[in-house]
GUNULO-892066 format. One record per residue: residue number from 1; x, y, z negated of N, C-alpha, C in turn. Coordinates in steps of 0.02 Angstrom, whole numbers, padded with zeros to 5 digits. Layout:
<pt num="NUM" n_u="X" n_v="Y" n_w="Z" ca_u="X" ca_v="Y" ca_w="Z" c_u="X" c_v="Y" c_w="Z"/>
...
! end
This chain:
<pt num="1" n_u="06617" n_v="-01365" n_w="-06880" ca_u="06554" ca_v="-01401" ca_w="-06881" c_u="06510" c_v="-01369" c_w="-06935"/>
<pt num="2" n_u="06451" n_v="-01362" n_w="-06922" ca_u="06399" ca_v="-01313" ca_w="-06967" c_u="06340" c_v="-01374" c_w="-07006"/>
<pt num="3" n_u="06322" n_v="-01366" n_w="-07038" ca_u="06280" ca_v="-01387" ca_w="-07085" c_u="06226" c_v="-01421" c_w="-07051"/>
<pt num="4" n_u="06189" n_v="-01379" n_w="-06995" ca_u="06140" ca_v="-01389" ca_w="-06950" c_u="06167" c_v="-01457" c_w="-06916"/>
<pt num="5" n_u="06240" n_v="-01434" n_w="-06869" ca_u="06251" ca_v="-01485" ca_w="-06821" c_u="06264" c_v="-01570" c_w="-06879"/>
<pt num="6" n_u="06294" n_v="-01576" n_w="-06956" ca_u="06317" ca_v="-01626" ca_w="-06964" c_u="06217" c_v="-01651" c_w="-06988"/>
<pt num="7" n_u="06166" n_v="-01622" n_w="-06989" ca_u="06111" ca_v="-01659" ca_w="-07022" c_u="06101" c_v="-01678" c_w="-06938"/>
<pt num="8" n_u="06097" n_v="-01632" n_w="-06895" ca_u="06061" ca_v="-01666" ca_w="-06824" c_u="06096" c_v="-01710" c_w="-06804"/>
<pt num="9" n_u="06155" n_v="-01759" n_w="-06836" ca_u="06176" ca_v="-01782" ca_w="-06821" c_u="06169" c_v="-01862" c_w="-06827"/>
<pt num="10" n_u="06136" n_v="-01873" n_w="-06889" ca_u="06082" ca_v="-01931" ca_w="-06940" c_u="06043" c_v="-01916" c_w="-06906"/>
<pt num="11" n_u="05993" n_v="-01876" n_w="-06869" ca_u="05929" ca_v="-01874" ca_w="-06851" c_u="05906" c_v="-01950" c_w="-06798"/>
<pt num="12" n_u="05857" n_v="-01978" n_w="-06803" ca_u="05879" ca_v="-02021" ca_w="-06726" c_u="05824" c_v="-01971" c_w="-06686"/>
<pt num="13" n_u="05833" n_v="-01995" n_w="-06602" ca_u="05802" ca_v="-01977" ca_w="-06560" c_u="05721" c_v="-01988" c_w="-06580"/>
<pt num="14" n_u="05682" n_v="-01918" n_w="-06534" ca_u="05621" ca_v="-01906" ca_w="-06577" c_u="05591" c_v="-01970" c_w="-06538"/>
<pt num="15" n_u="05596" n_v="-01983" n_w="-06459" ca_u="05575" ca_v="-02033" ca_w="-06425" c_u="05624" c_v="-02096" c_w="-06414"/>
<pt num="16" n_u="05604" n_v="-02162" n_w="-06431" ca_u="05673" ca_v="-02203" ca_w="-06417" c_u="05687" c_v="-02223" c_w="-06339"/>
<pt num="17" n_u="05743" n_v="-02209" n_w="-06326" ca_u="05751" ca_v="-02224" ca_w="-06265" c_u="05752" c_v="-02148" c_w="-06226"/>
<pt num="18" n_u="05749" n_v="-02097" n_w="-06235" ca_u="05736" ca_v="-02052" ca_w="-06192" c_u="05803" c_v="-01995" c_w="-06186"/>
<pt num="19" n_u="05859" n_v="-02033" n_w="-06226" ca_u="05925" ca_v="-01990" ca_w="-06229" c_u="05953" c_v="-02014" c_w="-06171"/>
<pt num="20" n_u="05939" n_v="-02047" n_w="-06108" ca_u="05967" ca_v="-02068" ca_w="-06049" c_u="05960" c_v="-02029" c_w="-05998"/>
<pt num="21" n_u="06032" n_v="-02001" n_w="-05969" ca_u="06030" ca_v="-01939" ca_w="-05918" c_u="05981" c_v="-01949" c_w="-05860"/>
<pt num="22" n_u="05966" n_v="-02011" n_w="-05851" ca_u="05920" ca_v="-02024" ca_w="-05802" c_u="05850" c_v="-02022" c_w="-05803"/>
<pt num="23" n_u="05825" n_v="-02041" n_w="-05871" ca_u="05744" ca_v="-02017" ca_w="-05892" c_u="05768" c_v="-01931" c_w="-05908"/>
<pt num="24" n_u="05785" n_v="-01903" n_w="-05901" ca_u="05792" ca_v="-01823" ca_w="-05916" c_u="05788" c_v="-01796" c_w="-05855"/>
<pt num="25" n_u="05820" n_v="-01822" n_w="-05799" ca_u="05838" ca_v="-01806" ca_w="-05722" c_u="05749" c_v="-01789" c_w="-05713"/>
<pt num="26" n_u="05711" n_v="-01861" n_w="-05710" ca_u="05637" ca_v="-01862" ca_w="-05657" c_u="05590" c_v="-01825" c_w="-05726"/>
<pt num="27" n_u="05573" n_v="-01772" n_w="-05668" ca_u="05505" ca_v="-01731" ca_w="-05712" c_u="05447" c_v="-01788" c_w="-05731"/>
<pt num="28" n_u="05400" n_v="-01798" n_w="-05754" ca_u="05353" ca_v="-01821" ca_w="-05798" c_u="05308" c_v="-01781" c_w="-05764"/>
<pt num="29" n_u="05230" n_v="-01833" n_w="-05725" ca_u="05190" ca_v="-01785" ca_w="-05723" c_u="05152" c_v="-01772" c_w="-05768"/>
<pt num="30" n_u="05134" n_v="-01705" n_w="-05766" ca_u="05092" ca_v="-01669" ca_w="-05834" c_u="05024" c_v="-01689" c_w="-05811"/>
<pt num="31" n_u="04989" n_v="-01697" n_w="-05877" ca_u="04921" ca_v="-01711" ca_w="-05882" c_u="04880" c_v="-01647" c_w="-05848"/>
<pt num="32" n_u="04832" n_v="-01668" n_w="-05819" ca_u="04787" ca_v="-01611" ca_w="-05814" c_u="04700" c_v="-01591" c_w="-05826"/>
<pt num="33" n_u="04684" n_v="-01528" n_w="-05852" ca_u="04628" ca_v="-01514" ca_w="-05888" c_u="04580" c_v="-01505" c_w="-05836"/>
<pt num="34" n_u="04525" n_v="-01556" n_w="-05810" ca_u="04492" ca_v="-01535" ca_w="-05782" c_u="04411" c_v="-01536" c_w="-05797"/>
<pt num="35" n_u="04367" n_v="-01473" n_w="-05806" ca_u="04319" ca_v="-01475" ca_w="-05818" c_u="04261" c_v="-01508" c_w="-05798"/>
<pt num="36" n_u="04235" n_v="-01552" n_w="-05823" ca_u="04190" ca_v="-01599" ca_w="-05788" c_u="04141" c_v="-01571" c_w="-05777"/>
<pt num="37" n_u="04084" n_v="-01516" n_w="-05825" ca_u="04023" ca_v="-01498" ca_w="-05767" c_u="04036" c_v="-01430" c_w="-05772"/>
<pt num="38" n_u="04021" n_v="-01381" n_w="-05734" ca_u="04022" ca_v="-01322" ca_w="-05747" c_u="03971" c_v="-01298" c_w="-05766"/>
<pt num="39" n_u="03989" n_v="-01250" n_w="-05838" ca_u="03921" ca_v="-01213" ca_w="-05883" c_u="03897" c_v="-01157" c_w="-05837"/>
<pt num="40" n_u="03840" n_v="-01127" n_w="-05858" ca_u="03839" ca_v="-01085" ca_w="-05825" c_u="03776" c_v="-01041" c_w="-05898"/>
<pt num="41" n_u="03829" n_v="-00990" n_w="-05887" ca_u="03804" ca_v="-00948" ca_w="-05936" c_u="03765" c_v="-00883" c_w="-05905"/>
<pt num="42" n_u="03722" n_v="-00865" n_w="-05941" ca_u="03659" ca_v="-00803" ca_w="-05911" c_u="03715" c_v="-00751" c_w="-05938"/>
<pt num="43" n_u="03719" n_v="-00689" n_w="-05906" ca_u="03770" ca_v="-00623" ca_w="-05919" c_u="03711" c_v="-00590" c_w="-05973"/>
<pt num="44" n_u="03787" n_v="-00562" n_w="-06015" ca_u="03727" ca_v="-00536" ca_w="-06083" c_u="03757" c_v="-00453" c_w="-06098"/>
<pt num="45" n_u="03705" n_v="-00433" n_w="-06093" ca_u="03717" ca_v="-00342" ca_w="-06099" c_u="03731" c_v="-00322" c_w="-06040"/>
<pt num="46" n_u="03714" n_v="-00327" n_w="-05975" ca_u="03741" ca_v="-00298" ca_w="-05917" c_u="03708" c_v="-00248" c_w="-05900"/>
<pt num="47" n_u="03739" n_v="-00187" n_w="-05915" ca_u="03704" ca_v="-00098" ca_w="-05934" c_u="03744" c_v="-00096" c_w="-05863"/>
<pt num="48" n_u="03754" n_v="-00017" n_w="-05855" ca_u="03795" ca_v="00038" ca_w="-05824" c_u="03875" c_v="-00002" c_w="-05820"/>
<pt num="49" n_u="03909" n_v="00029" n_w="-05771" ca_u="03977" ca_v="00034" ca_w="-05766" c_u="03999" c_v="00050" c_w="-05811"/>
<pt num="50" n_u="03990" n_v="00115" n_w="-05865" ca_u="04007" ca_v="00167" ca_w="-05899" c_u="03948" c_v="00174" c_w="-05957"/>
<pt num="51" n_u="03942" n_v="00113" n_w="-06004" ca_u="03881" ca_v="00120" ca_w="-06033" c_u="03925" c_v="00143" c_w="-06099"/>
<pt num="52" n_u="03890" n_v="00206" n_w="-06120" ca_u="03938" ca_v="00221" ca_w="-06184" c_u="03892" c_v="00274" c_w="-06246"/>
<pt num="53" n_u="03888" n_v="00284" n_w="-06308" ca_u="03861" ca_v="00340" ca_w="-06340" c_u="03869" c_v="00388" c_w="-06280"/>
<pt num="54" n_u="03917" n_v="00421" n_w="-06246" ca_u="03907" ca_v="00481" ca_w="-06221" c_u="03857" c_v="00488" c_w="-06160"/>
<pt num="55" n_u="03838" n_v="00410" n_w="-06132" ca_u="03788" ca_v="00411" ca_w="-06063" c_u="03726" c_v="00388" c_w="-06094"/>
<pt num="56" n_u="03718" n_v="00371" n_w="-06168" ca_u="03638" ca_v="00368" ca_w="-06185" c_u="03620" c_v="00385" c_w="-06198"/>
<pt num="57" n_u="03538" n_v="00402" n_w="-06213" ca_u="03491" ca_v="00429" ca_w="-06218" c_u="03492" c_v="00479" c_w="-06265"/>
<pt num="58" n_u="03477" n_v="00517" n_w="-06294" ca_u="03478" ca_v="00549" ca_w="-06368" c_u="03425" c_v="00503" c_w="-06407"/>
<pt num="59" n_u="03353" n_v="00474" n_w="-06391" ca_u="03315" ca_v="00450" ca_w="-06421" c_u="03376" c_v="00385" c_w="-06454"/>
<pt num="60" n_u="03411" n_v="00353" n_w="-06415" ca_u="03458" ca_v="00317" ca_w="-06432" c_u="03507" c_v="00329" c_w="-06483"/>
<pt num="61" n_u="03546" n_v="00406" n_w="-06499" ca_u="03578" ca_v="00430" ca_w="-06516" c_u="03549" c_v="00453" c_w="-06581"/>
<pt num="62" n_u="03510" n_v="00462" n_w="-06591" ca_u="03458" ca_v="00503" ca_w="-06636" c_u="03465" c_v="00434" c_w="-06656"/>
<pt num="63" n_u="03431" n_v="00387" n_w="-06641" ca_u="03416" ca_v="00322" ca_w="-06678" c_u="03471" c_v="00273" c_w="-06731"/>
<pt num="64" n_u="03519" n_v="00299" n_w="-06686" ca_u="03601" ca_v="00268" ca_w="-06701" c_u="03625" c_v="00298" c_w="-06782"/>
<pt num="65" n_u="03626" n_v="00372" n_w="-06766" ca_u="03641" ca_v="00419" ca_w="-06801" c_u="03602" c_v="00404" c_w="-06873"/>
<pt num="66" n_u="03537" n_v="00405" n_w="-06877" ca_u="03492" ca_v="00401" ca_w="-06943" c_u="03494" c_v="00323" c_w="-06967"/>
<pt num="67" n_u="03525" n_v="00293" n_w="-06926" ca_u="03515" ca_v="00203" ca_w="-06949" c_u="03601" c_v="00203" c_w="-06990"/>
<pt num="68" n_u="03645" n_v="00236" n_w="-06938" ca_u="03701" ca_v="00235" ca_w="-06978" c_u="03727" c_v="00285" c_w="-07033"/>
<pt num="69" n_u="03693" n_v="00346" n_w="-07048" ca_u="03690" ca_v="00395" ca_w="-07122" c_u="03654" c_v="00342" c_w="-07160"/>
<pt num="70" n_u="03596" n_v="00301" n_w="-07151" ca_u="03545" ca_v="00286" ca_w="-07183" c_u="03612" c_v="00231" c_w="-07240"/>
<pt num="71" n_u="03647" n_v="00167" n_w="-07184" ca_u="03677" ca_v="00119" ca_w="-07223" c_u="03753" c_v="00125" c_w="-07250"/>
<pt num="72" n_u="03772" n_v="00180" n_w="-07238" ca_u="03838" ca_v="00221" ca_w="-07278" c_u="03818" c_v="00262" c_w="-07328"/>
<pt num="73" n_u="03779" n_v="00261" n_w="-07358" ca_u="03737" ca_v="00308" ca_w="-07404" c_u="03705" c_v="00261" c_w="-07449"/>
<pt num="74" n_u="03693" n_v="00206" n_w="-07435" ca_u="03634" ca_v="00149" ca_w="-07465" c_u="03667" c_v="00106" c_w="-07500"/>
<pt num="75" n_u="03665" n_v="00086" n_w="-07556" ca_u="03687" ca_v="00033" ca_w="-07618" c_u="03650" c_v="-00047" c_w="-07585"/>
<pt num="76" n_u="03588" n_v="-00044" n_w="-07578" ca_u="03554" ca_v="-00088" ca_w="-07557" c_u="03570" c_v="-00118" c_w="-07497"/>
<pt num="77" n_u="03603" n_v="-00071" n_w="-07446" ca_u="03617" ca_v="-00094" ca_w="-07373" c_u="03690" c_v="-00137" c_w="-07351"/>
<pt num="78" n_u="03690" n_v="-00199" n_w="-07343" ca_u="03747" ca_v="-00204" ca_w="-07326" c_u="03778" c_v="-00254" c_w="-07248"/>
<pt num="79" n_u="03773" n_v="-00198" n_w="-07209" ca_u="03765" ca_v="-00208" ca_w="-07117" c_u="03793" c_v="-00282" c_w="-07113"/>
<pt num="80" n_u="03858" n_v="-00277" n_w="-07138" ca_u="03892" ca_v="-00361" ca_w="-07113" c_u="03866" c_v="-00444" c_w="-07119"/>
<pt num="81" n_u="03817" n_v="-00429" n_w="-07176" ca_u="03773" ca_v="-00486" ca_w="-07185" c_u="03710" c_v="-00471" c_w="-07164"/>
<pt num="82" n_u="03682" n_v="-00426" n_w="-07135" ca_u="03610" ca_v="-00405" ca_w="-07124" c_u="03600" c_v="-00396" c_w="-07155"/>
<pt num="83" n_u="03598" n_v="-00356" n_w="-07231" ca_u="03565" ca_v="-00363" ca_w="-07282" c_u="03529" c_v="-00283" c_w="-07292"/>
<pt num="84" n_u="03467" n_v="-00263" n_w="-07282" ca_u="03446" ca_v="-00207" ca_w="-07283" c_u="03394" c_v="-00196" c_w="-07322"/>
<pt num="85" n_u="03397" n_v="-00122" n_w="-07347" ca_u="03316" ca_v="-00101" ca_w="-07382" c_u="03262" c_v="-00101" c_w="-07346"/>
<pt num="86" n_u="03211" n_v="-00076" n_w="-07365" ca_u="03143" ca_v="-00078" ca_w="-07324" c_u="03174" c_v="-00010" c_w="-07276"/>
<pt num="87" n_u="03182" n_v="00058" n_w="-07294" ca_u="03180" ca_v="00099" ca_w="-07257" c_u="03247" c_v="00095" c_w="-07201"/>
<pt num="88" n_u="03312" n_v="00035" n_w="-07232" ca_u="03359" ca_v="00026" ca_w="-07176" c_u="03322" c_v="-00040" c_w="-07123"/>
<pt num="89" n_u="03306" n_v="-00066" n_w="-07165" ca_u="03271" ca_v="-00115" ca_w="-07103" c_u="03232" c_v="-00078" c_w="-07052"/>
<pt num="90" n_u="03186" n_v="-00047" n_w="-07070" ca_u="03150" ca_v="-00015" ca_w="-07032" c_u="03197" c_v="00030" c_w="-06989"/>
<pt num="91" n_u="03268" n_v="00068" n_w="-06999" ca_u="03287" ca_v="00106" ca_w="-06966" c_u="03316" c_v="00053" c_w="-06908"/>
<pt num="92" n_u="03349" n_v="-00004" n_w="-06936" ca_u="03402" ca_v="-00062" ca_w="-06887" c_u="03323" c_v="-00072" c_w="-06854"/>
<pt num="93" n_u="03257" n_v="-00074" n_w="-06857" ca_u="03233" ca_v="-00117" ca_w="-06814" c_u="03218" c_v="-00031" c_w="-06749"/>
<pt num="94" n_u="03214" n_v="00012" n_w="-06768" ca_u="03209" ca_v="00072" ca_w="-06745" c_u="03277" c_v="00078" c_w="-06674"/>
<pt num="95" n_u="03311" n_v="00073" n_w="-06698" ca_u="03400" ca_v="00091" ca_w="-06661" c_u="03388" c_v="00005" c_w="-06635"/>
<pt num="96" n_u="03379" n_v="-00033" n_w="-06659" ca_u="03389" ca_v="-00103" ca_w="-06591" c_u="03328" c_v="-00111" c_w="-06534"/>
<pt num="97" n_u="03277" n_v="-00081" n_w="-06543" ca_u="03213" ca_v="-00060" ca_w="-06502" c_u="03217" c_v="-00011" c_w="-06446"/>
<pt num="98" n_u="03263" n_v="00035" n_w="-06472" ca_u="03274" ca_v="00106" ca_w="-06424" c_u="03303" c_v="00096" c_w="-06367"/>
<pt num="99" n_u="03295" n_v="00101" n_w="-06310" ca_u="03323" ca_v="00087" ca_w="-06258" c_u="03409" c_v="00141" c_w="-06239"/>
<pt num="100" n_u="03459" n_v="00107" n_w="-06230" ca_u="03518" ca_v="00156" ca_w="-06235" c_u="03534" c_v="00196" c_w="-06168"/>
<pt num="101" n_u="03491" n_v="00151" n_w="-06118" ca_u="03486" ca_v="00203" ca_w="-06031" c_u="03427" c_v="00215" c_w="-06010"/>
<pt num="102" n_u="03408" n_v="00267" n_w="-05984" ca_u="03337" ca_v="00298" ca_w="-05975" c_u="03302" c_v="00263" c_w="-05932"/>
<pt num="103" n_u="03239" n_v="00247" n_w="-05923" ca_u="03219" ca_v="00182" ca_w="-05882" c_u="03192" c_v="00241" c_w="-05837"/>
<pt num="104" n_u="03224" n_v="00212" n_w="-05765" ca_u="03217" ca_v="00220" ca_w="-05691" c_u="03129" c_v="00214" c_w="-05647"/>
! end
């Protein structure tokens, strides 16, 4: 006899009444989750199949490129809070303006 089995042994049942081979036998039906209205959400960013740096624009790329030397370089800049200089702001508002697929 192990340590484990003589404490589970004081334990009482977690439910009273439910150590009977016969409430163990019949399944319990399970609750179920059902959504009462359905949301309906607008699709957000729906580019290309294959929308990637390598299928956009260079004006895009170019834009990307000087916004991201600009805030790895910058004391003042710090991307995760938005927090930018005048000349990174101006670059983030530059690179989020630029279109990343060539308009048709």
């Amino acid at each position: 006899m192990s340590l484990l089995s003589s404490l589970l042994d004081h334990m009482p049942p977690a439910i009273a009444g439910t150590d009977s081979p016969i409430l163990r036998s019949r399944p319990e039906p399970r609750p179920r989750l059902v959504l009462a209205t359905r949301v309906e959400r607008p699709g957000q960013f729906i580019t290309g199949p294959h929308a990637s740096a390598a299928t956009a624009t260079p004006e895009w790329r170019l834009a990307r490129d000087q916004y991201l030397n600009h805030i790895m370089a910058c004391r003042g800049c710090y991307a995760p809070t938005g927090r930018h200089c005048t000349a990174g702001a101006h670059l983030r508002a530059s690179y989020d303006n630029t279109p990343t697929e060539a308009l048709q």
